[in-house]
N, C-alpha and C positions, 0 to 999 in steps of 0.2 A: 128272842133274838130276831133280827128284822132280816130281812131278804139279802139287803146286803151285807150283813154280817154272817149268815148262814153260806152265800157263797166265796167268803173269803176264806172262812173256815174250813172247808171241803177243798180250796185252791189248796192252803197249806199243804194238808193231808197228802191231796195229790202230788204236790210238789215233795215232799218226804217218799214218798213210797208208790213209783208212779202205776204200778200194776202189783197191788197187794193179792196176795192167795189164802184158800184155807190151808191151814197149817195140816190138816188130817193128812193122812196119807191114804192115796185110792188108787185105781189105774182107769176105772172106768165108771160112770153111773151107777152101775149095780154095787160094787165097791165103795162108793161114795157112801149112796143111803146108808148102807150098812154100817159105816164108821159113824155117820151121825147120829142112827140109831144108839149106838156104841156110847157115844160122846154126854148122853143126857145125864147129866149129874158124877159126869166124870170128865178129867182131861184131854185133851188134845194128844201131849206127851204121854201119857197113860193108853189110849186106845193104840196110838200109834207101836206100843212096844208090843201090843200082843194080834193086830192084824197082819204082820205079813207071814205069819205060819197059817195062820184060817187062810189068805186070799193065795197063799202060794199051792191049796189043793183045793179051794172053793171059791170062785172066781167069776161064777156064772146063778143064779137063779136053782137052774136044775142041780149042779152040783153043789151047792148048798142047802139043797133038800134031801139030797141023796144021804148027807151026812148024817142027818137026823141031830132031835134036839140036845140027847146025851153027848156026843162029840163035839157038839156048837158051844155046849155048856164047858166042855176040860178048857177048849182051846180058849175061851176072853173069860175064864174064872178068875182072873187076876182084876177084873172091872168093876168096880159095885153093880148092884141090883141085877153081875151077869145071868142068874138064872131065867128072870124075866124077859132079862134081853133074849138071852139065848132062843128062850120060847117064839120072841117075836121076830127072831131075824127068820127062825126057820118056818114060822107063819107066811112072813111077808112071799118069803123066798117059792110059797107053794103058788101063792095067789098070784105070784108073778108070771108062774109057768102058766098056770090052769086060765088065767082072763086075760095076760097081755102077750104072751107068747115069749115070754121070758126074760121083755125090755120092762126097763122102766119108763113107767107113761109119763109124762109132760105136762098135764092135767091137774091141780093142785086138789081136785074134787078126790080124783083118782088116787094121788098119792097120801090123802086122809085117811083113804078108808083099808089100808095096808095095816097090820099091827105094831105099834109101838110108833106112828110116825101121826104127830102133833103138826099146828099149824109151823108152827118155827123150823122144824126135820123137812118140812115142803118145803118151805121158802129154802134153806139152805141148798137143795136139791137145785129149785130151779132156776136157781143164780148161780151157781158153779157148774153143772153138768151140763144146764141149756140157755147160760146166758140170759134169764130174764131179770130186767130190773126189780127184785125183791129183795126186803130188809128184814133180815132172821134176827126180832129183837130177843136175843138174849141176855143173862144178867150182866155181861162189861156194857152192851151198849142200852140197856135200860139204867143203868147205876150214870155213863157219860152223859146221855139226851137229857134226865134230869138232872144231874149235878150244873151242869155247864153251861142249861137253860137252852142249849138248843132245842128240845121237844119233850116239851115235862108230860107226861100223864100220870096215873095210877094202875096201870095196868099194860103188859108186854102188848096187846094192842091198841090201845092206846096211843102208844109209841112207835108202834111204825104205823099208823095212819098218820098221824102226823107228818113224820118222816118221810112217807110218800107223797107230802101235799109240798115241803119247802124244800126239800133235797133238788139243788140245780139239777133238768133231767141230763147231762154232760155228766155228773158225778154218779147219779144212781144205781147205776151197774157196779160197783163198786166200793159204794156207801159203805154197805154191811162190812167187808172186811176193814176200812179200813178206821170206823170205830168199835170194832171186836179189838184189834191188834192197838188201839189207842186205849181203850180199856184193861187191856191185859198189860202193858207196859209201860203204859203213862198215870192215866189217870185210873189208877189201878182204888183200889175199895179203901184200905184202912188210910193209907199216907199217900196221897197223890203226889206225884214225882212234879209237880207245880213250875220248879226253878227249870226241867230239859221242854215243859209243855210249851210246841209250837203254838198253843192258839190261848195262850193265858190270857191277854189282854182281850180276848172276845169273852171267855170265861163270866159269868155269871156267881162263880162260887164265892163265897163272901170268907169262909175260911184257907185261902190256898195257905201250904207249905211256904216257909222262906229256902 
């Protein structure tokens, strides 16, 4: 897809949804990480139904250590893989208190080496909590970049390096969500929604829906 078709594509987007959000539910960074710890091979709708009894008595770092990992585990047991999870929230949660004083760092170095948080859980972090222009390629927007030919690769990064090179820098603060929410309701995996897609005729896909 050539420069000017990439920035028409993102004008759409824009013009659809002109301040898209993550759909998780948080109240503050520490919250955040935590749901998208939450989020890795489950949903948005799903994490969202069993964080606000964990955030409405663990809310902070310290008082998510406090809990310990048995409590960490009843409360998101409704999650897949929560025992793991569970493990790493209450990991993240110690190393939060003991090396950063109980914020979450800003630092993508920093936020790697926390448990259970991958490059994608950083980038998510530091595009919704601290505003930096990063693109958390996950499977909607690794399934859209290749289907639609806006930024093919073989591998999640792959794709957002790419992403980062042609994404107008006007749009890239934003990018991320608003082909997460383009993937999850348009151009969705099995039957792409083709005939409501704003940006078909930029489209690359050789098979659209009628």
């Amino acid at each position: 897809m050539n420069p000017a078709k990439v920035g028409e594509f993102f004008r759409r987007l824009a013009a659809a949804n002109p301040k898209p959000e993550t759909e998780l539910r948080y109240e503050n960074p520490f919250t955040l990480l935590v749901a998208v710890v939450l989020s890795a091979q489950a949903t948005d709708a799903g994490v969202n139904k069993a964080t606000p009894a964990m955030f409405a008595v663990a809310d902070t770092p310290e008082k998510m250590a406090a809990l310990g990992e048995a409590r960490v585990r009843d409360l998101v047991k409704t999650i897949g893989l929560y025992r793991t999870k569970a493990k790493n929230i209450v990991g993240l949660s110690k190393i939060l208190v003991e090396r950063h004083g109980g914020r979450v760092p800003r630092k993508r170095e920093e936020l790697e080496e926390l448990p259970g948080v991958g490059r994608k859980t950083a980038n998510v972090v530091l595009n919704v909590a601290f505003g930096e222009p990063t693109v958390a390629v996950d499977t909607h927007i690794f399934r859209v970049s290749n289907r639609t030919g806006l930024a093919r690769g073989k591998t999640p990064l792959d794709v957002e390096e790419k992403l980062l090179k042609i994404v107008p820098e006007r749009y890239l603060r934003h990018a991320h969500h608003w082909l997460i929410l383009h993937g999850r309701y348009i151009c969705v995996a099995r039957k792409p929604r083709c005939p409501e897609c704003p940006v078909r005729d930029l489209c690359a896909y050789k098979d659209k829906t009628l």
